[in-house]
C-alpha positions, -999 to 999 in steps of 0.1 A, spaced: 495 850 -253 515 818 -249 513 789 -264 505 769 -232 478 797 -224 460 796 -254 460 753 -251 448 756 -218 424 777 -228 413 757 -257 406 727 -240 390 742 -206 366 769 -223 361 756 -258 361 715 -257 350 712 -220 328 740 -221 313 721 -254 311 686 -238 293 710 -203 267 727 -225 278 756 -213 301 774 -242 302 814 -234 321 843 -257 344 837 -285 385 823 -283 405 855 -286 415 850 -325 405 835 -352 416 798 -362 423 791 -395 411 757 -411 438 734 -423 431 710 -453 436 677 -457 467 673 -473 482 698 -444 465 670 -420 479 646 -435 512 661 -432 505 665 -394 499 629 -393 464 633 -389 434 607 -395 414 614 -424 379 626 -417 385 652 -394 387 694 -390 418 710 -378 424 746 -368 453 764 -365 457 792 -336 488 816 -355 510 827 -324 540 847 -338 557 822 -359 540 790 -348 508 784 -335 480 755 -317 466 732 -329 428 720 -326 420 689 -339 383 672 -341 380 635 -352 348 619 -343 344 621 -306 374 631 -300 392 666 -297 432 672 -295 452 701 -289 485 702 -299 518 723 -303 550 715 -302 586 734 -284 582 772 -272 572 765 -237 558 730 -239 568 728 -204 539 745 -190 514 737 -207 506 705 -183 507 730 -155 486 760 -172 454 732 -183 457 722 -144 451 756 -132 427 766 -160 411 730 -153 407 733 -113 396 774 -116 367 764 -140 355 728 -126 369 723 -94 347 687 -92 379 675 -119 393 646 -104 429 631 -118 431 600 -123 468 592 -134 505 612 -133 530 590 -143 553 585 -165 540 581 -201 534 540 -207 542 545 -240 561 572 -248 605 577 -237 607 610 -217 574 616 -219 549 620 -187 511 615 -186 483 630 -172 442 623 -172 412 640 -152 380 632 -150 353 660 -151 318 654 -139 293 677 -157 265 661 -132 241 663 -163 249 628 -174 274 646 -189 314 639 -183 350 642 -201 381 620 -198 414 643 -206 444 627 -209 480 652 -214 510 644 -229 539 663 -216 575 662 -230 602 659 -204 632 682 -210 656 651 -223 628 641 -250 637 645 -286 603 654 -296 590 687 -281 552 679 -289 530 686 -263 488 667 -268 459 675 -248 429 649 -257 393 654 -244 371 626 -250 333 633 -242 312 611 -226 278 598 -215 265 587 -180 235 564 -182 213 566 -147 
């Protein structure tokens, strides 16, 4: 499996699938827990759990911090991973909407994605990618899901 695989996978059948209410089967390996000095290290905020996805000699990254949940690698083919949580995204809920593709506001040779996923249960999840352009220094690539709640 492939870096960009297994993020796409983490964020479309484990975080959305948690924010849905509808989590089915198991990821395909076990994550190990990282502590906090290893957080720290990542750059991490304190209070959260991280687990790390081993893929040959690097891995994936699943962070959870309050609300929100982040997964994050960085090089090996950090090119498509934007592309691979798109497919994985529109294959399992096809409602998704995006929202924004530009170029990162914040970040040099960076570009930015977000979607919108209505659950339809008063459930729904903002997901906002950041995608390293080939010319970036920094090869980090960060998927963020932030849960929601729809009042009636």
């Amino acid at each position: 499996m492939k870096h960009s695989e297994l993020a796409a996978k983490l964020v479309v059948d484990g975080c959305l699938a948690i924010v849905a209410g509808k989590v089915q089967g198991k990821m395909p390996m076990e994550g190990v827990s990282v502590t906090e000095l290893e957080r720290d290290e990542l750059g991490l905020r304190q209070g959260g759990k991280t687990i790390f996805y081993s893929l040959n000699e690097s891995g994936v990254f699943l962070d959870l911090n309050r609300t929100t949940a982040s997964v994050f690698f960085a090089d090996f083919d950090f090119d498509r991973a934007m592309p691979a949580i798109d497919a994985a995204l529109k294959r399992a809920y096809p409602q998704a909407k995006q929202v924004k593709d530009t170029p990162h506001p914040r970040k040099k040779n960076f570009h930015f994605r977000s979607y919108e996923v209505d659950f339809g249960n008063g459930r729904l999840a903002l997901i906002e990618l950041d995608s390293p352009e080939a010319t970036a220094k920094k090869r980090k690539f960060v998927a963020r899901v932030f849960p929601q709640a729809r009042k009636n």
